[in-house]
C-alpha positions in Angstrom: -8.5 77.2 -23.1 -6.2 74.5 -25.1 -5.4 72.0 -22.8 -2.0 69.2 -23.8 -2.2 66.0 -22.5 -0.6 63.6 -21.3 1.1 60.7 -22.7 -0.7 58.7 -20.2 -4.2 60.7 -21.3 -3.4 60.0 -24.9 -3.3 56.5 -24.4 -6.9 56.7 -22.8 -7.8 58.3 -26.2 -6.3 55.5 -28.5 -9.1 53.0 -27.1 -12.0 55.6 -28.0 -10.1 55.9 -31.3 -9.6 52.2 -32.2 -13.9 51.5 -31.7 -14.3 54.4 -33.8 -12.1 52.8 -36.5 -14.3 49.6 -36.4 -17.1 51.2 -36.5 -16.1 53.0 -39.8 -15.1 49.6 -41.1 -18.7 48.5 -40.3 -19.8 50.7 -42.6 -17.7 50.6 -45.4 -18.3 46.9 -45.4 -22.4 47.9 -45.2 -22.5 50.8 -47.5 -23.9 49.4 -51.0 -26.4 50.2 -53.6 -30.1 49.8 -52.7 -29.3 50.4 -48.7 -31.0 53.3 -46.9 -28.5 56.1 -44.4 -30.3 54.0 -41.6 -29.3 50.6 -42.7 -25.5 52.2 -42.0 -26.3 53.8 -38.6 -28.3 51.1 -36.9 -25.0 48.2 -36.7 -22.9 50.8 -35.7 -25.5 52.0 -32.9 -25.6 48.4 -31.8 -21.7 48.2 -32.0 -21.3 50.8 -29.9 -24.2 49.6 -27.5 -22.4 46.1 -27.3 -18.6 47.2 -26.6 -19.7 49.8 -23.9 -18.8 53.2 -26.3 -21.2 56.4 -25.3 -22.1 57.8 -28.8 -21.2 61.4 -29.1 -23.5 62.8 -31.6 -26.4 61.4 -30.8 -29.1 64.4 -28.8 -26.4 66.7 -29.6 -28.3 70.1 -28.7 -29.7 72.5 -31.9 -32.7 73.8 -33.2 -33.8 69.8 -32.6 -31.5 67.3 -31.0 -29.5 65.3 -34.0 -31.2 62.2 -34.0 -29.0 59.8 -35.0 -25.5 57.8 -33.8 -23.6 59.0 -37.2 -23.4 61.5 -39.7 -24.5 60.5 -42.9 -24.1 62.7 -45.8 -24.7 61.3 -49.6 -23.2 63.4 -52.7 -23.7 67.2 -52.5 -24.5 66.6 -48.5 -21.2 67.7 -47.2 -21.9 66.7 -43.8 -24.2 66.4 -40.3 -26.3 64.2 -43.0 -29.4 62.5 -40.8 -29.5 59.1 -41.5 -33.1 58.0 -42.9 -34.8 56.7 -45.8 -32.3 57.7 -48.5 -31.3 54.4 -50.8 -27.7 54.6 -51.9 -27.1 53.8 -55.3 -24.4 52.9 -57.4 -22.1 55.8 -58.4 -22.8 57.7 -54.8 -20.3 59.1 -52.6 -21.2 58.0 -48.7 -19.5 60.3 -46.0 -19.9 58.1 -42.5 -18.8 60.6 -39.3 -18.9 59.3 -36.1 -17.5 59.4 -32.8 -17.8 57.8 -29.6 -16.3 58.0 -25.8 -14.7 54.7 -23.7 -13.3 55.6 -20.5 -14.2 59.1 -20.1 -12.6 59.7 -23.3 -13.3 61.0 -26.8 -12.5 59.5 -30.6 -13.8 61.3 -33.6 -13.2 60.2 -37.6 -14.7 60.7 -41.0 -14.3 58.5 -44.5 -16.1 59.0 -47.7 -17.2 55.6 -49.1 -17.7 55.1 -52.5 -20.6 53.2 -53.5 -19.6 50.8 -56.3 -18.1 52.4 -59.3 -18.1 56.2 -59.2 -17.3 58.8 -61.8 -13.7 60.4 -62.3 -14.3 63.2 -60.7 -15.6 62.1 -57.7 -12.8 59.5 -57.4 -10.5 62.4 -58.0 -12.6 64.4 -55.3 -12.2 61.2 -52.8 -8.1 60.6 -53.6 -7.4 64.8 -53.0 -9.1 64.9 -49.5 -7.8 61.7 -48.6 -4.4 63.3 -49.6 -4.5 66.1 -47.9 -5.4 64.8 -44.6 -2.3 62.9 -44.9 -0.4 66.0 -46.4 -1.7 67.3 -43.0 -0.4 64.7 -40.8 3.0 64.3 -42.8 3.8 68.0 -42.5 2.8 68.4 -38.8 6.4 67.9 -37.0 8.4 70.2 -39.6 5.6 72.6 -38.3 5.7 75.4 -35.5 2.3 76.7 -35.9 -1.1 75.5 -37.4 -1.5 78.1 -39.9 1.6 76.7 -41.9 -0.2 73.0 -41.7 -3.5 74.9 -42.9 -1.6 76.9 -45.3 -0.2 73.4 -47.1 -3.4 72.0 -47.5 -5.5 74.8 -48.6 -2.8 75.3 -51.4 -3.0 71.3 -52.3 -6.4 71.4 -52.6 -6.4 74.4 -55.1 -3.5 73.1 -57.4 -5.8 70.1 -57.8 -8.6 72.4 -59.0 -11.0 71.9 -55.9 -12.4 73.7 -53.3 -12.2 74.0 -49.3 -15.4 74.6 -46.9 -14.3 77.7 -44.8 -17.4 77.8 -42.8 -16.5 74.5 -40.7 -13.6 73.5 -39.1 -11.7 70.6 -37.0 -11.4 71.2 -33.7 -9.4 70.1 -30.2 -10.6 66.9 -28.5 -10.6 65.4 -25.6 -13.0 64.4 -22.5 -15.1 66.2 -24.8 -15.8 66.1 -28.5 -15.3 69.7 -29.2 -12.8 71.5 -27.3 -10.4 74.4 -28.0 -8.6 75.5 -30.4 -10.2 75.3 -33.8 -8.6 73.5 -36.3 -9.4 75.9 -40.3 -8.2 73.2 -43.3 -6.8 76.9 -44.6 -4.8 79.3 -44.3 -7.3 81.5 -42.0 -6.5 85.2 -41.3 -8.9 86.3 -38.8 -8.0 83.2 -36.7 -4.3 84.5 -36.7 -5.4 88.1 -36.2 -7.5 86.8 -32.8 -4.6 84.8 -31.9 -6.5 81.7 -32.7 -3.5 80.2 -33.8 -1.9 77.7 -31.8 1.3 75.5 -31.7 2.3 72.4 -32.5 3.8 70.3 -29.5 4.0 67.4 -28.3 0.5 66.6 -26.0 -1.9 68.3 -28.8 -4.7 66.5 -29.9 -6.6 67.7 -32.6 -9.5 66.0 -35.2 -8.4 67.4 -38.7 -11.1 67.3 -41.0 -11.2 68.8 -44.4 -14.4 69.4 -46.3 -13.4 69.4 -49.8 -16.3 70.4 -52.9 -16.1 69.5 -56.8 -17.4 73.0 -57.0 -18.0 76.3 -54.6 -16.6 76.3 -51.6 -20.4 77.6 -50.4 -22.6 75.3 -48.2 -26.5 76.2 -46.6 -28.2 74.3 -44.5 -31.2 72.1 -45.0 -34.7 72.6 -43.4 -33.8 69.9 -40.9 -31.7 72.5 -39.4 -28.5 70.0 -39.6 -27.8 68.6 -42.9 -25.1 71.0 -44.5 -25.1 71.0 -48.4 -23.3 72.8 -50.7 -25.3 75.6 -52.8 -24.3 74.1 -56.5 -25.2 70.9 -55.6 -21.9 69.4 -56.9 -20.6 66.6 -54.4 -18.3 66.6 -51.3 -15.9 64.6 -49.7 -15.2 64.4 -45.5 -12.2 62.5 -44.3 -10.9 63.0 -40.4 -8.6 61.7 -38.1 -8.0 62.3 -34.5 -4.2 63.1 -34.3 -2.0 63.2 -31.3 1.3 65.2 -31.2 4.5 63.0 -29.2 7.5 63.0 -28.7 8.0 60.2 -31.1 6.1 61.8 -33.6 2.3 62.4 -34.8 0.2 59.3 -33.5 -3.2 58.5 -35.7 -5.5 57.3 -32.5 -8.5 56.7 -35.3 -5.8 54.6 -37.3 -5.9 50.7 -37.8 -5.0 48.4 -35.2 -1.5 47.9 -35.1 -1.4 44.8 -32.8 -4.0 41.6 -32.5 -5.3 43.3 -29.0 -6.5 46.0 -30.7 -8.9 44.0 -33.3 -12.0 43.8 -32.7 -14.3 41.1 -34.1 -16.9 43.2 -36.2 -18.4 40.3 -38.3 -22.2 40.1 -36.1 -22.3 43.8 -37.5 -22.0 43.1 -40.9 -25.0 42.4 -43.4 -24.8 39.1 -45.1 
């Protein structure tokens, strides 16, 4: 059942939200040709370990426990990517998805990295589903239900000559990672024919993650039973955001640090 909360509750989240936001800065400052997946997971891990945050993917239960703190997916990996031996090298695309919990409370957020100078179309691919994650939080409050937020993005994405991953979705979030409702990047008719959809008001809290592809919208999964990829091998991009409806408007709880108490000194994480 879709649960709002409070304003009170919401501030609980922005804590969980402002570690995860370092820890994604951790890795875009780590992320370079000739590192491995691992070499991005293992400072985040330790950041995590050091500021008291309870990682939320790691032993998540499956066919075999994910093994890892993040998702790591490289190029045509669109995401739940288990970090490992894979070098990066220049030209890559690096999606880092992580999450964590402070406080009995949940943060959740996606970037795609790029890994030194990348092809046009992938930059194109990285500037659209960073676009239309903000298109998402922009159109929000002039919004009564999700399906007309859904609707927006879906139809951005396509004028742009891209596609959307229909198979995954975002989802509610809370004391737990994944909670009701689901959250389609499109405009998704079976949801709104099972009354899946759900309005916007103030107390929601949602992660909105698009899943955009260069090519098909079509994704399989890997015989590690986790990493998702998509069938014509042309890459992905993954950008999220945990987003909180208010009175005052939509607050980005995975967003920067907005005051000096909210920085956190990352640096000891960092490879020289």
């Amino acid at each position: 059942m879709l649960s709002y909360k409070s304003a009170e509750e919401i501030r609980k989240m922005r804590m969980a939200g402002l570690c995860v936001w370092h820890a994604l800065q951790i890795a875009r400052l780590t992320a370079r040709a000739g590192i491995t997946t691992a070499d991005i997971d293992a400072p985040i891990a330790k950041f995590y370990e050091n500021v008291g945050a309870i990682p939320l993917f790691k032993g998540v239960p499956g066919r075999v426990p994910f093994p890892a703190v993040n998702c790591i997916s490289v190029n045509e990996e669109v995401v739940h990517g288990i970090p490992g031996r894979r070098q990066l090298k220049e030209g890559d695309i690096v999606s880092v998805d992580t999450g964590c919990k402070i406080g009995g409370w949940c943060g959740d957020s996606a970037v795609t990295i790029p890994v030194g100078e990348i092809s046009e179309v992938r930059q194109r691919l990285l500037d659209v589903t960073k676009n239309v994650l903000q298109i998402a939080i922009d159109v929000m409050p002039k919004c009564k239900m999700w399906h007309e937020v859904g609707t927006k993005m879906e139809a951005y994405v396509h004028k742009n000559g891209f596609s959307v991953v229909e198979t995954l979705v975002g989802h509610g979030i809370g004391r737990n990672m994944h909670e009701p409702p689901q959250v389609p990047n499109f405009y998704c008719r079976d949801t709104i024919k099972k009354g899946g959809d759900f309005e916007i008001r103030p107390g929601l809290v949602i992660a909105v993650e698009p899943m955009i592809n260069v090519g098909t919208k079509d994704v399989r999964v890997l015989s590690d039973h986790w990493t998702i990829v998509t069938c014509d091998h042309k890459p992905s991009a993954h950008f999220e955001h945990t987003l909180a409806v208010t009175e005052s408007g939509i607050k980005v709880l995975t967003g920067a640090p907005q005051t000096e108490e909210e920085k956190i000194d990352i640096s000891p994480y960092v490879p020289a």
